[in-house]
N, C-alpha and C positions, 0 to 999 in steps of 0.2 A: 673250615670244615664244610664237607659240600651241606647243601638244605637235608631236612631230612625225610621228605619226598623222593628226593632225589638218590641217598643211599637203600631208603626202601625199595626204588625203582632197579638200582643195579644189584643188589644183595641175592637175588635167588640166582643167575645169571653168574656173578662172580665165584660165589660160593662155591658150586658143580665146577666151575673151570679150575676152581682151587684144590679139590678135591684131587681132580683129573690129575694136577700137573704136577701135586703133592705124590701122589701115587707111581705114576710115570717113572717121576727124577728118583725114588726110592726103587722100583724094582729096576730100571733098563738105565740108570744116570743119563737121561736125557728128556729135555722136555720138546714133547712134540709139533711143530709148527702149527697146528690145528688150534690146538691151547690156542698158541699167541696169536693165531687170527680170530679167531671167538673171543678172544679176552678185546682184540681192538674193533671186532665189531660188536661189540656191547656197548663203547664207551660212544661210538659213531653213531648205531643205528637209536639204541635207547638217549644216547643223548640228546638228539637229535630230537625226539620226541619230547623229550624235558625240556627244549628249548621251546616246542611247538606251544604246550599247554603254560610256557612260563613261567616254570619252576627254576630254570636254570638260565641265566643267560647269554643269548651267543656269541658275545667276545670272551666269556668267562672259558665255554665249549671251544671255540678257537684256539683261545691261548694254551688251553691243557693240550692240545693237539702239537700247535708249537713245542711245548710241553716236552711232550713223547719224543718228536726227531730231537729235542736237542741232547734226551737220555739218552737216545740212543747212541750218537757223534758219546758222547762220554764214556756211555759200557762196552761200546766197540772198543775205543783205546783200553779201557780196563781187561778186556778180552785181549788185547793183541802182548799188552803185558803180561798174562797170563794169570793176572788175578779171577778171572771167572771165566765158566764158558761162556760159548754162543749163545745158547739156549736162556742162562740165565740174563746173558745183554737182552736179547730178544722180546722173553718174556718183562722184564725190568720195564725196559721200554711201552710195552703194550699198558701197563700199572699205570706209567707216570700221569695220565690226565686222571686218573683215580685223587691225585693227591695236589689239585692245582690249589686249591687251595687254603691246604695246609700250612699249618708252622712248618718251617724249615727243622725246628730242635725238636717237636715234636716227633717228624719225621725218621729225624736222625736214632732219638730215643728207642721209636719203635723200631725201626730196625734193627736194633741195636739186640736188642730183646728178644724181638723173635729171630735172629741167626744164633746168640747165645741159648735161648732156648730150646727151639729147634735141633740145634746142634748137641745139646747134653742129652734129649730126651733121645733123638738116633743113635748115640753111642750108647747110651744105658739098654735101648731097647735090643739092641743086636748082638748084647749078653745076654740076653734072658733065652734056653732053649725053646722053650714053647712058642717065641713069638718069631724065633728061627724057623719053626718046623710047621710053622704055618705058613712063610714066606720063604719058602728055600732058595726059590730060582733068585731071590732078587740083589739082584749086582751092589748093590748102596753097600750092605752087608761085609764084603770083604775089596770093596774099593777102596784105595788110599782117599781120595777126597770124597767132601760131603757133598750127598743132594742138596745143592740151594734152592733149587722150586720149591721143599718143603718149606723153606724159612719167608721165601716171599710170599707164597700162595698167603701163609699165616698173614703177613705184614698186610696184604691188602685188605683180607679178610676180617683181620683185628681190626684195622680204623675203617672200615664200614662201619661195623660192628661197634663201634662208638655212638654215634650219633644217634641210634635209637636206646642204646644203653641209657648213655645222659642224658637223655629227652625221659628215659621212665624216670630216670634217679630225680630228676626234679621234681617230680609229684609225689615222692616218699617224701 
């Protein structure tokens, strides 16, 4: 898990781009390239600065970098098989130095969670009228597939959200 300097550092940053991209992929099923460049120049420019003050360090920043191209060589093939979009390879990519160094089961766990999650709370909520008729225009709604932004924005945003969590839980 990254220091937790360092997810306090990207947490208000990741958050709004989770929001964003969550939002996006739910009204127009697609996430916008902007997203995924704010999301990889967060992990660049703020990391970078965590390396400066030596919270973070810079082979650790490197390697998560390595990190991201090699997610991406992966979610591309998973894209060309047509198991996700672009957007979601893209976005996917931009995350991976978020989680360099993470458990791999952990990893897996969460995700796991939040796309099952994600996934039931979308189809529950797109029977409910009211929450139709506040969102009419939005494509998610009567697309055959789900918005994935919603389930990753979750994933990166849940394990950020870790490490200050378990840092309080230790003083209870």
């Amino acid at each position: 898990m990254l220091p937790l300097a360092a997810t306090l550092a990207f947490l208000p940053f990741t958050l709004f781009i989770g929001i964003w991209v969550a939002w996006s992929d739910m009204a127009a099923m697609k996430i916008p390239n902007k997203a995924v460049l704010a999301l990889m120049a967060v992990w660049l420019v703020v990391g970078l600065v965590l390396v400066a003050f030596g919270v973070l360090p810079l082979l650790i920043w490197a390697k998560a970098v390595g990190l991201g191209f090699a997610t991406l060589l992966a979610l591309f093939i998973a894209n060309a098989a047509g198991l996700m979009g672009a957007g979601d390879a893209k976005f996917g990519m931009a995350m991976a130095p978020f989680f360099i160094l993470a458990d791999p089961r952990a990893v897996m766990g969460l995700g796991a969670a939040c796309l099952l999650g994600a996934f039931a709370a979308h189809r529950l909520l797109r029977l409910i009228p009211a929450v139709r008729r506040a969102s009419p225009d939005w494509q998610s709604w009567t697309h055959d597939k789900f918005p994935m932004g919603l389930a990753l924005a979750g994933m990166l945003n849940f394990y950020l959200l870790a490490a200050p969590i378990l840092t309080l839980l230790r003083f209870i």
